[in-house]
N, C-alpha and C positions, 0 to 999 in steps of 0.2 A: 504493500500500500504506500509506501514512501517513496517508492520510484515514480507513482502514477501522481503524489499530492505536490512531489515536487513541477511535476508540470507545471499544478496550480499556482505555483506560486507565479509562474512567470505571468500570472493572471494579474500583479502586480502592473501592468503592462500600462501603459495611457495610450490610447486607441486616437489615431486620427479619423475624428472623425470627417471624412471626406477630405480634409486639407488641412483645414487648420485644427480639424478631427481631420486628419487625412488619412484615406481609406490605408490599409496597410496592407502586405503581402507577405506569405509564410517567406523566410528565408532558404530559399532552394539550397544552399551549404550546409543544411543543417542536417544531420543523417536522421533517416526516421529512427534509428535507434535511442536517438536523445531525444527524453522527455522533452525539456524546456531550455530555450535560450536565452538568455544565459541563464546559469543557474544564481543562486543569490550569494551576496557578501556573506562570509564568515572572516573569521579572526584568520583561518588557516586557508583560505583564497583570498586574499586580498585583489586579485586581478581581478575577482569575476562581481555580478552584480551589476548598479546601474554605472554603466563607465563616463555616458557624457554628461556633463556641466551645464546645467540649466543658466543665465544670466538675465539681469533686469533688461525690460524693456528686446529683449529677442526674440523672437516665437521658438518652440523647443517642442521635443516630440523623439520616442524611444520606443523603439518594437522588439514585444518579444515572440518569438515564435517555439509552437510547439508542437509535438506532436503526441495524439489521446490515442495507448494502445485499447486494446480487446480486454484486456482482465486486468484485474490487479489484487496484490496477493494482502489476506489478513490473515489473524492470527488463524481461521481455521479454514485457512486454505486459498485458493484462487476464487476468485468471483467476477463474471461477467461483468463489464464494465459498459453501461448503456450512452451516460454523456457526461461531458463536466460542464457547467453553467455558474453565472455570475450574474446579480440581475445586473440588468441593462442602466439600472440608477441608482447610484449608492452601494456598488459594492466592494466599491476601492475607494480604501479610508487615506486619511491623514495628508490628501494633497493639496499643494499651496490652493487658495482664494482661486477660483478662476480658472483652473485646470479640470483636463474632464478626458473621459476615455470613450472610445469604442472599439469593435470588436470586428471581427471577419470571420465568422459568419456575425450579422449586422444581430442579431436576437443572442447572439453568448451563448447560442447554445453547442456547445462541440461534440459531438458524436465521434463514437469509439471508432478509433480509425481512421481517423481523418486529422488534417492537418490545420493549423490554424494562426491566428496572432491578435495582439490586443496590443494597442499604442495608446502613450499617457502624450497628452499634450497640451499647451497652453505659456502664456508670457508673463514671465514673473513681472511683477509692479515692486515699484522702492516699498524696502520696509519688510520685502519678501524673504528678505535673504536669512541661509539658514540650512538645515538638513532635516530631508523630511522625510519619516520612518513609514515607507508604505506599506500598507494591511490590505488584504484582500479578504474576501468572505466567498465561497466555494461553496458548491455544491455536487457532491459526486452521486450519480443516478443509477441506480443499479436495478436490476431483477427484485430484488425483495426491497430494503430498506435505503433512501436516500442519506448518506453522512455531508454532516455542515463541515465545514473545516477553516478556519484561519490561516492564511498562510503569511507568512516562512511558519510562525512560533510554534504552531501545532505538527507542522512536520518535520522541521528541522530546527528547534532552539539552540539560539545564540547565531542564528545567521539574519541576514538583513537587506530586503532594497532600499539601497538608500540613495535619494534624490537630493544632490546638493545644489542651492540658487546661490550664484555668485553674484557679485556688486558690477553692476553695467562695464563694461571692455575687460572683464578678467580674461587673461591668456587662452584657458583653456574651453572656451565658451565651443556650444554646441554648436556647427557652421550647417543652414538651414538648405537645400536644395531647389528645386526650380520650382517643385508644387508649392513646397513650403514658404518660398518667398511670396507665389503667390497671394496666400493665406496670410502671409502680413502685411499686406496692407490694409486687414480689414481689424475689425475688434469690432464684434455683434454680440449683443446680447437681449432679451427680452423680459417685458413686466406687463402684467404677474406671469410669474413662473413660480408654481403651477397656476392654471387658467382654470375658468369655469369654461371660457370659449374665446373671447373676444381675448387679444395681446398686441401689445404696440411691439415690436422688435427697432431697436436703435442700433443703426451701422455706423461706425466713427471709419471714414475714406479717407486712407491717402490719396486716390487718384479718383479722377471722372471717368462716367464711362456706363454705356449698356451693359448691362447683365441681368440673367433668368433668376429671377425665386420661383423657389421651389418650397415645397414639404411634403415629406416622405414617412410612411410608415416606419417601424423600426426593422422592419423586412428588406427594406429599399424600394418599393412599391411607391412611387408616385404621385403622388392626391391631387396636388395642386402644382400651377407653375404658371407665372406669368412674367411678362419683359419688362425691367422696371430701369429704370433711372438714376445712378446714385453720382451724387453731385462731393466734392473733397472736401470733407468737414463731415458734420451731422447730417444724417437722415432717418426718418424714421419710416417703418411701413408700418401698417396697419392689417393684419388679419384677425377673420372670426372661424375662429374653428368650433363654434356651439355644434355644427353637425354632425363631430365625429366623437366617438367613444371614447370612453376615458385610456388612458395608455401614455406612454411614451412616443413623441416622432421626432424627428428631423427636421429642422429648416435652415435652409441653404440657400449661399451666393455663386454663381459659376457663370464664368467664358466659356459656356461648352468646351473646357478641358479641364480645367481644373476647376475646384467646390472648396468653398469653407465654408460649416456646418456647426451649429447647436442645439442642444436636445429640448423639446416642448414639451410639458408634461401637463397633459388635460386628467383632471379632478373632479367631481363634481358628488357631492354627498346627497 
């Protein structure tokens, strides 16, 4: 069972979602024979763990990929291994103000057998800086009984991801790529989050320029998408989602190539 929880830990992971969530991709170097990549800091790795350097004011983002065997062993014996799952919200603790993850498959939910990755991402603000102990919360699905699990403490104590934010131009800062650059020039967010329906979403632009909103199920399914406007400064849009179920979704900016994405959460008692 330790071989299979260590996966989980790489569940630790901050998920792009879509860009600045930028979608993520299992790491084809990784042999299926390893659980999770990387595996976590210990006293006795000090190489392994979260390696890049989050810094103020950068967009930042770290994938882990893994791969969910067929069984995993307990104390009395091997047992069918059906998925491992994380919700979708809240189930990766202790990260800065502002940072958020998603997963690939887009629902967390990973089935035995199959390959997968979770990216943490988001841009540290002053005041952020610090080291920060991430926790995951797991769930491994099996044939009879579902186990919760925390990860690293519950499978491996005394190991650790740890996520350090350094003070804006430290050396070793994380150097962000083309989607990623993308995604920063945006900083979206919305209120209320969570919604009964109706939400203003506020885009703060570096640049002018067309582009599609969207909002997508937490599936990747579609809903909505229209061509909007955003002028360099503040904008705000305006959506009502009273017609859709309560859940978890997606809403996104994109040049039809690349997407930055935050998660909606409709409520309603």
């Amino acid at each position: 069972m330790k071989k299979i929880v260590l996966l989980l830990l790489g569940f630790v992971s901050w998920s792009a979602v879509f860009a600045q969530e930028t979608t993520c991709s299992p790491d084809a170097n990784v042999a299926d024979t390893v659980v999770v990549a990387p595996l976590p800091y210990s006293p006795d790795t000090p190489e392994l763990g979260i390696t890049d350097t989050a810094c103020v004011g950068s967009y930042y983002n770290f994938t882990f990929t893994f791969n969910i065997p067929a069984t995993y062993t307990t104390d009395f014996g091997d047992v069918p291994l059906t998925s491992v799952a994380i919700a979708a919200e809240g189930g990766v603790q202790n990260l800065p103000t502002g940072f958020d993850y998603v997963c690939n498959p887009p629902n967390c939910t990973f089935p035995a057998e199959t390959s997968g990755c979770v990216v943490v991402f988001g841009t540290p603000q002053p005041g952020q800086e610090g080291v920060y102990d991430l926790k995951v919360t797991a769930t491994i699905v099996t044939p009879f009984i579902p186990i919760v699990v925390t990860m690293p403490d519950d499978i491996q104590p005394g190991s650790n991801y740890f996520l350090h934010v350094k003070p804006e131009g430290f050396q070793n800062c994380f150097m962000v790529g083309t989607q990623e650059t993308f995604a920063s020039h945006f900083s979206i967010s919305n209120q209320p989050n969570p919604t009964s329906g109706w939400t203003q979403i506020n885009v703060e632009s570096e640049v002018s320029g067309d582009y599609d909103f969207l909002l997508s199920d937490i599936l990747g399914k579609v809903l909505h998408r229209e061509r909007i406007h955003l002028h360099a400064g503040e904008n705000r849009i305006e959506y009502d989602g009273s017609h859709l179920p309560n859940g978890v979704y997606l809403y996104s900016i994109s040049d039809g190539r690349d997407m930055v994405s935050r998660k909606l959460a409709i409520s309603r008692r």
